[in-house]
C-alpha positions as CSV (number, residue, x, y, z in Angstrom):
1,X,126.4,137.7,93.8
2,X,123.1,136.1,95.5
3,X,123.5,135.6,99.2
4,X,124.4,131.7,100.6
5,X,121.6,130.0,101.8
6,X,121.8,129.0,105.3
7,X,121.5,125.1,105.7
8,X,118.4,123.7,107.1
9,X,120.3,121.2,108.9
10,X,123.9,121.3,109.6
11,X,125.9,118.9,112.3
12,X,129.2,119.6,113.0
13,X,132.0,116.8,114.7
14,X,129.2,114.4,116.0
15,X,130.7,111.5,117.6
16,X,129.5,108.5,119.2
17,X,130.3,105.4,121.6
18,X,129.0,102.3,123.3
19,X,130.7,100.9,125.9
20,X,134.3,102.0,124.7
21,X,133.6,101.5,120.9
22,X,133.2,104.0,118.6
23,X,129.9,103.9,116.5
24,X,129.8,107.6,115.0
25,X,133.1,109.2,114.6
26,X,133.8,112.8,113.6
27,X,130.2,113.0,111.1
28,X,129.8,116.1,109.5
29,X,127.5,117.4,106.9
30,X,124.4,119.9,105.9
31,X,121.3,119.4,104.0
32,X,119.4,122.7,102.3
33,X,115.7,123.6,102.5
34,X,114.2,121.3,99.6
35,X,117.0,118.7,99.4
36,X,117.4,115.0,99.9
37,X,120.6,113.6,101.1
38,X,121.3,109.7,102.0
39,X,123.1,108.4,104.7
40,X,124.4,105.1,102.8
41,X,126.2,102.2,104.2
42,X,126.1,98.7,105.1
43,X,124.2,97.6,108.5
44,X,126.1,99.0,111.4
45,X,128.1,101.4,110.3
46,X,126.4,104.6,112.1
47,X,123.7,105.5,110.0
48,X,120.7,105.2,112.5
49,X,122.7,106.2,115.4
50,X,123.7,109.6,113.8
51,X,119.4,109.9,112.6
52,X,118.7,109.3,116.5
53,X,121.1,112.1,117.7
54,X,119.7,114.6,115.2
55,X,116.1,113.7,116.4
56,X,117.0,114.3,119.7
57,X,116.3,110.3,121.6
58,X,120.0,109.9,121.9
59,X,122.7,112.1,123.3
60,X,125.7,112.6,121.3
61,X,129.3,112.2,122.9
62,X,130.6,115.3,120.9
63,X,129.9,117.8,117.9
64,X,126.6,120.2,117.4
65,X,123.5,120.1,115.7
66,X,122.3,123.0,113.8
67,X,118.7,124.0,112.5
68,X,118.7,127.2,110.4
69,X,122.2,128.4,111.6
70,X,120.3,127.8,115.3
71,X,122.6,125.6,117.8
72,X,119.8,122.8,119.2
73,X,122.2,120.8,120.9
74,X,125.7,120.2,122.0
75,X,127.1,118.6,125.4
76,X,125.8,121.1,127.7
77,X,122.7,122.6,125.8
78,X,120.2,120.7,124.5
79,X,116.3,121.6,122.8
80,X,113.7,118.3,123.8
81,X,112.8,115.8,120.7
82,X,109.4,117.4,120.6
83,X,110.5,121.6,119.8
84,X,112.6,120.9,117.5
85,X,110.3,120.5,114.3
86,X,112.0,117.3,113.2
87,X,109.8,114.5,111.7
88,X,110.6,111.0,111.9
89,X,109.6,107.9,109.9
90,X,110.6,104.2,110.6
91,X,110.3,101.3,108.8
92,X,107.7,99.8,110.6
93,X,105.3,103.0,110.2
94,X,104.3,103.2,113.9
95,X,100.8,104.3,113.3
96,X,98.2,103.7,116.1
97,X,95.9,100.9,115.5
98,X,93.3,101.9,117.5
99,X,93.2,105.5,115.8
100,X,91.6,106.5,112.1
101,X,93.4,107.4,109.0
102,X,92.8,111.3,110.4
103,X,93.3,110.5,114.1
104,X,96.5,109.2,113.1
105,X,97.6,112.2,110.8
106,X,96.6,114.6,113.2
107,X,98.3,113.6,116.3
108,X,100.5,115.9,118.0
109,X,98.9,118.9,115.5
110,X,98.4,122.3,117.5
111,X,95.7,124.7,116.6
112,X,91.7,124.2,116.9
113,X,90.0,121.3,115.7
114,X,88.7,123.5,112.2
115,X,92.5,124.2,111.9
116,X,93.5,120.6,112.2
117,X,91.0,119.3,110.1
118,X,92.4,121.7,107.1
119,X,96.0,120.1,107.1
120,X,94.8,116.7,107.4
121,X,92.7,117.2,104.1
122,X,95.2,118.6,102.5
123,X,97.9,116.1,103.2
124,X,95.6,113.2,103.2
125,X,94.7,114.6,99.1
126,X,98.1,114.9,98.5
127,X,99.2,111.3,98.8
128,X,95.8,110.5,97.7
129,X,93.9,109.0,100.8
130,X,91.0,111.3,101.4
131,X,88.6,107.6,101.0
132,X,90.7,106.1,103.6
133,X,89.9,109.2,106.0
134,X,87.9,107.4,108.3
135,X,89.5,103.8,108.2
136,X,91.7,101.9,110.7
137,X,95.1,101.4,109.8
138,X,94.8,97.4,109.6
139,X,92.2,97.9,106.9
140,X,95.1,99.5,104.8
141,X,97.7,97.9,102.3
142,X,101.6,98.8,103.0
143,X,101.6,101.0,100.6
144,X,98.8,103.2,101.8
145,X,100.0,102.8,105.7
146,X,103.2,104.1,104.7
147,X,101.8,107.2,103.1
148,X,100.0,107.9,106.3
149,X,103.4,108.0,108.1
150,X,104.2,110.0,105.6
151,X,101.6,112.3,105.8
152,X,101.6,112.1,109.6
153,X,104.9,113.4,109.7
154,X,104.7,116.2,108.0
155,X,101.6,117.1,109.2
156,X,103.3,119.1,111.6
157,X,105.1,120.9,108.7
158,X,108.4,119.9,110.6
159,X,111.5,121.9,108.8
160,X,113.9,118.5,109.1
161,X,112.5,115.3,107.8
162,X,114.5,111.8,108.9
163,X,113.3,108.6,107.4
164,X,115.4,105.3,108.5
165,X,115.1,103.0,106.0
166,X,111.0,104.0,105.6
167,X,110.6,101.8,102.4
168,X,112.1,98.2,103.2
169,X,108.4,96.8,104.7
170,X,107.2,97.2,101.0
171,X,107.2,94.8,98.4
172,X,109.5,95.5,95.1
173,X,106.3,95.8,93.0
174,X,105.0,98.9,95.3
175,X,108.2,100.2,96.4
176,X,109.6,102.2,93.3
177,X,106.5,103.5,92.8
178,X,106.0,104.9,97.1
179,X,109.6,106.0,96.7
180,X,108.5,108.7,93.6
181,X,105.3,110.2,95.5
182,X,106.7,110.2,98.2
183,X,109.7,112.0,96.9
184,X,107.6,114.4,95.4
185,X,105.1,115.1,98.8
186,X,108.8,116.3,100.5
187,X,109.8,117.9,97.8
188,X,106.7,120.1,97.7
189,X,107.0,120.8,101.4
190,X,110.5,121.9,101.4
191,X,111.9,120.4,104.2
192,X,115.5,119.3,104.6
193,X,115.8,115.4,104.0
194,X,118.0,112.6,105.5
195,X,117.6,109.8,104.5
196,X,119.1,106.5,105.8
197,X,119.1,103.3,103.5
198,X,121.6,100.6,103.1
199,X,120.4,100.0,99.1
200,X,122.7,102.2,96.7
201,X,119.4,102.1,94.2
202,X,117.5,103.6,96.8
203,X,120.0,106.6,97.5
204,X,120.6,107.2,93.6
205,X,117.2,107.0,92.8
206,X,116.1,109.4,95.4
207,X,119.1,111.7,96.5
208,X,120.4,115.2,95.7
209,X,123.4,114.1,97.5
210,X,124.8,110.6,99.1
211,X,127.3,110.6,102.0
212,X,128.7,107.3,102.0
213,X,129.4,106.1,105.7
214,X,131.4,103.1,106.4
215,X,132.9,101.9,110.2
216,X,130.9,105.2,111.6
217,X,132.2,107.7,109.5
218,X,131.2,109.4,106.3
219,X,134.0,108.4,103.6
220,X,132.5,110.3,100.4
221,X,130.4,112.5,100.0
222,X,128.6,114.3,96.7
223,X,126.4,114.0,93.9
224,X,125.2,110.7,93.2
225,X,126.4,110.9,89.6
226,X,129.9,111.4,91.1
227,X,130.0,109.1,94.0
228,X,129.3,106.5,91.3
229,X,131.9,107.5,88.4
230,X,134.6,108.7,90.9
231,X,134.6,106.6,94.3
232,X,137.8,106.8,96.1
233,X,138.6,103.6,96.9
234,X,137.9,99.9,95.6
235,X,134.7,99.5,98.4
236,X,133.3,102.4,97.6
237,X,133.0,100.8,93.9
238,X,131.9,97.5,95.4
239,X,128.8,99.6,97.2
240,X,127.2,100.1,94.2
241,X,127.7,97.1,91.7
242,X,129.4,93.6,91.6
243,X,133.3,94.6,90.5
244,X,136.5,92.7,89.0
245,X,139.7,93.1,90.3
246,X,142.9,93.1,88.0
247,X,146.5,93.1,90.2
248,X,149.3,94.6,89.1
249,X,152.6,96.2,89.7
250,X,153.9,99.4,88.9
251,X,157.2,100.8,87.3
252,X,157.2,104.1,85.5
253,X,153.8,105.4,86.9
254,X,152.3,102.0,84.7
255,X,150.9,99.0,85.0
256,X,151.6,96.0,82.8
257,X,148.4,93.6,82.8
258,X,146.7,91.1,80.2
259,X,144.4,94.2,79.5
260,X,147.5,96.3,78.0
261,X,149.2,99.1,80.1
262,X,147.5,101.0,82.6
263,X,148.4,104.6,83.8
264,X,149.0,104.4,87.8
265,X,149.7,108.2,88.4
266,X,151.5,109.0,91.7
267,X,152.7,105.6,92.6
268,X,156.1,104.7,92.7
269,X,157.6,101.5,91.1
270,X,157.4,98.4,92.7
271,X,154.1,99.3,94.3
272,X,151.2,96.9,94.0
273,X,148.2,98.1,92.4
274,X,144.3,96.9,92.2
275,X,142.2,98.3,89.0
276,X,138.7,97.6,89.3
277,X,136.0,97.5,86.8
278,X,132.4,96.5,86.6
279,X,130.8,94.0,84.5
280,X,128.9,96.1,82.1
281,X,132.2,97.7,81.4
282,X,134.2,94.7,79.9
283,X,132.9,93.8,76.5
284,X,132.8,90.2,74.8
285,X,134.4,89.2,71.3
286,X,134.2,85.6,69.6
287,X,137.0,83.3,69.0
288,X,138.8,83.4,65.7
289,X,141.0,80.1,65.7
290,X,143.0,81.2,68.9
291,X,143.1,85.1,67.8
292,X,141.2,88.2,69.3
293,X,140.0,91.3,68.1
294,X,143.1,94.6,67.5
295,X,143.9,96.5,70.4
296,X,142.2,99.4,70.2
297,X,142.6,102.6,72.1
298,X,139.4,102.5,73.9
299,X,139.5,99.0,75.0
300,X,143.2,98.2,75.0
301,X,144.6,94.4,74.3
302,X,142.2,91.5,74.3
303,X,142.3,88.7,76.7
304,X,141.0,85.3,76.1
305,X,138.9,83.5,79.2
306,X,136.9,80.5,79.4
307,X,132.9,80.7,80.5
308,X,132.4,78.9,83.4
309,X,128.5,79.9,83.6
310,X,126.1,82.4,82.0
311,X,122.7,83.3,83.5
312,X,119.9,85.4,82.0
313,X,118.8,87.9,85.0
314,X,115.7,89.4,83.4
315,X,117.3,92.5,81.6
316,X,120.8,91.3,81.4
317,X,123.0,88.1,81.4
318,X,126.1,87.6,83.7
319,X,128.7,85.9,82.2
320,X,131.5,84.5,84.3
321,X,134.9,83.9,82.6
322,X,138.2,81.6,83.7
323,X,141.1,83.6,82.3
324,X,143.7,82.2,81.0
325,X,146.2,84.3,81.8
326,X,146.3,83.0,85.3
327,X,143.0,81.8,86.6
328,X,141.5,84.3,87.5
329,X,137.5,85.2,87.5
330,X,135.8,87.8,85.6
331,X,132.5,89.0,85.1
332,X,130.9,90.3,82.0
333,X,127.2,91.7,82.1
334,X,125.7,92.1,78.5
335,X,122.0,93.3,78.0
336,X,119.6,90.9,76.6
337,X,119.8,87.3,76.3
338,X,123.2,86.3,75.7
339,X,124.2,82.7,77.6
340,X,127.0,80.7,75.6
341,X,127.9,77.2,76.7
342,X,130.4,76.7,79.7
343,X,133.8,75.8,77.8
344,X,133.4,78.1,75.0
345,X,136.6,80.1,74.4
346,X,136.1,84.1,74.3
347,X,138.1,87.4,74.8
348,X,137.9,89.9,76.9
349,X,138.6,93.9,76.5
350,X,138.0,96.5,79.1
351,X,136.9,100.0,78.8
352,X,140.0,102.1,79.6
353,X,138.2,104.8,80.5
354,X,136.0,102.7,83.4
355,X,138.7,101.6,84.9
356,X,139.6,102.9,88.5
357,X,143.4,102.6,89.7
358,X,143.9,102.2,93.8
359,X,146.6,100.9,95.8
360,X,146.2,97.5,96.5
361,X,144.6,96.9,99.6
362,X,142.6,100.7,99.8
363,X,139.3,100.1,101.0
């Protein structure tokens, strides 16, 4: 059996407060040499507070930070910001406007100047900069002054990488395209990776593995296929896409709705249940004189709504529905162009096996 890898980065029961409230509570996880792992959560919710700690500028109330199974700090030890081979990158770059592309990338590099010079080429032909060598940073787009930061940072060959939300200067045209090659310079280096974003597109498009934070601490945590097709509560499922919500009650571990019957395993009767689906998930019929399509087993019983709007969105239309059932308002998502006029009767089925079952008020 091969021999566990020791995490690059590991913290252990960090917790934080200001002034009495709790910002990081009880945050816990490791990141392996080569990985990427997302801190992801709304604004305030501990994400940059727990980066800071790691790096060393902030002073954590309790827990332990480990590099490579080494203690670097707890409440009584503690190894300065600058010996710890951590790199940081910000959202605002911080490069030095009165230094060159090279200045920049070597500062804080050890070693002769000969040596210096070497890693500096080499990083600066790796994000593809080598004509920008002698420019100012003003004289740079975004996109190129971000990959100095880049290259800046792990110019140092740091064995932790943090990056704060490093991408949300750049425009949406540039953005995807940074977020690859830049993904693939860390990748190449082999450093550990956390990463903190509050866009779920940016953790799934980038991530090995998202921990999901919400009021300071981490409430999921996994691959990103999972986190998305098996979140544990209803706001988990909001993170990531717009959702529906259908209420119900149970008796005999089901759940009697306009949809058809839904398992509710582990809840006892009486209790009241949300199920939550997206909108690519429910699927659209036509009208036949008052009359749906069959039940089927896939998509259960069909439920007739009313659209109240439909908008193309550039690579899908959103649909929204007045049910008639009892008012309520869902949203369908179909690809293409589809926008029928606001009146127009339709039904509604939902994938059954989309659906996610939680106690009614969870999350």
């Amino acid at each position: 059996m091969p021999e566990q890898q020791t995490p690059r980065l590991e913290i252990r029961n960090l917790c934080r407060s200001y002034d009495g409230r709790a910002v990081v509570q009880d945050v816990s996880l490791s990141v392996m040499p080569g990985q990427v792992t997302c801190l992801l959560g709304p604004s305030g919710c501990g994400k940059s507070t727990t980066l800071r700690m790691i790096a060393g500028v902030e002073m954590q109330d309790s827990g332990t930070i480990h590099v490579d199974g080494s203690l670097i700090c707890d409440t009584h030890f503690r190894i300065p910001p600058e010996r710890r081979r951590i790199g940081l990158m910000f959202q605002d770059f911080a490069l030095f406007p009165h230094l060159t592309v090279a200045q920049n990338v070597a500062f804080g590099l050890d070693g002769g100047r000969a040596e210096q010079r070497a890693r500096v080429e080499e990083l600066l032909t790796r994000v593809d900069l080598m004509r920008h060598i002698d420019s100012y940073p003003h004289h740079l787009s975004g996109g190129e002054q971000q990959r100095v930061a880049l290259a800046r940072a792990l110019a140092p060959k740091p064995r932790v990488m943090l990056m704060d939300e490093p991408f949300s200067g750049l425009d949406n045209r540039l953005r995807d395209e940074i977020r690859d090659e830049t993904l693939d310079v860390l990748k190449e280096e082999g450093a550990a990776v956390l990463l903190v974003t509050h866009e779920p597109d940016e953790a799934m498009r980038m991530a090995d593995e998202i921990a999901l934070m919400r009021g300071g601490r981490i409430v999921q945590q996994g691959a990103p296929y999972n986190i998305y097709n098996a979140p544990r509560d209803k706001a988990a499922v909001a993170f990531f896409s717009d959702i529906n919500v259908i209420r119900g009650t149970v008796q005999g571990a089901l759940t009697e709705t306009p949809f058809g019957r839904f398992l509710a395993p582990g809840q006892p009767d009486g209790a009241e249940v949300e199920i939550v689906i997206r909108p690519q998930h429910l699927r659209i019929d036509f009208d036949r004189s008052g009359q749906g399509p069959l039940p089927t087993a896939e998509h259960g019983t069909p439920a007739r709504g009313v659209v109240q709007r439909a908008r193309f969105m550039g690579n899908e239309s959103l649909v929204e529905f007045r049910m008639d059932h009892d008012g309520s308002v869902l949203k369908a998502t179909v690809p293409n162009v589809f926008l029928p006029k606001p009146g127009k009767a339709l039904w509604l089925t939902i994938r059954r096996d989309r659906c996610f079952v939680f106690p009614a008020g969870r999350g």
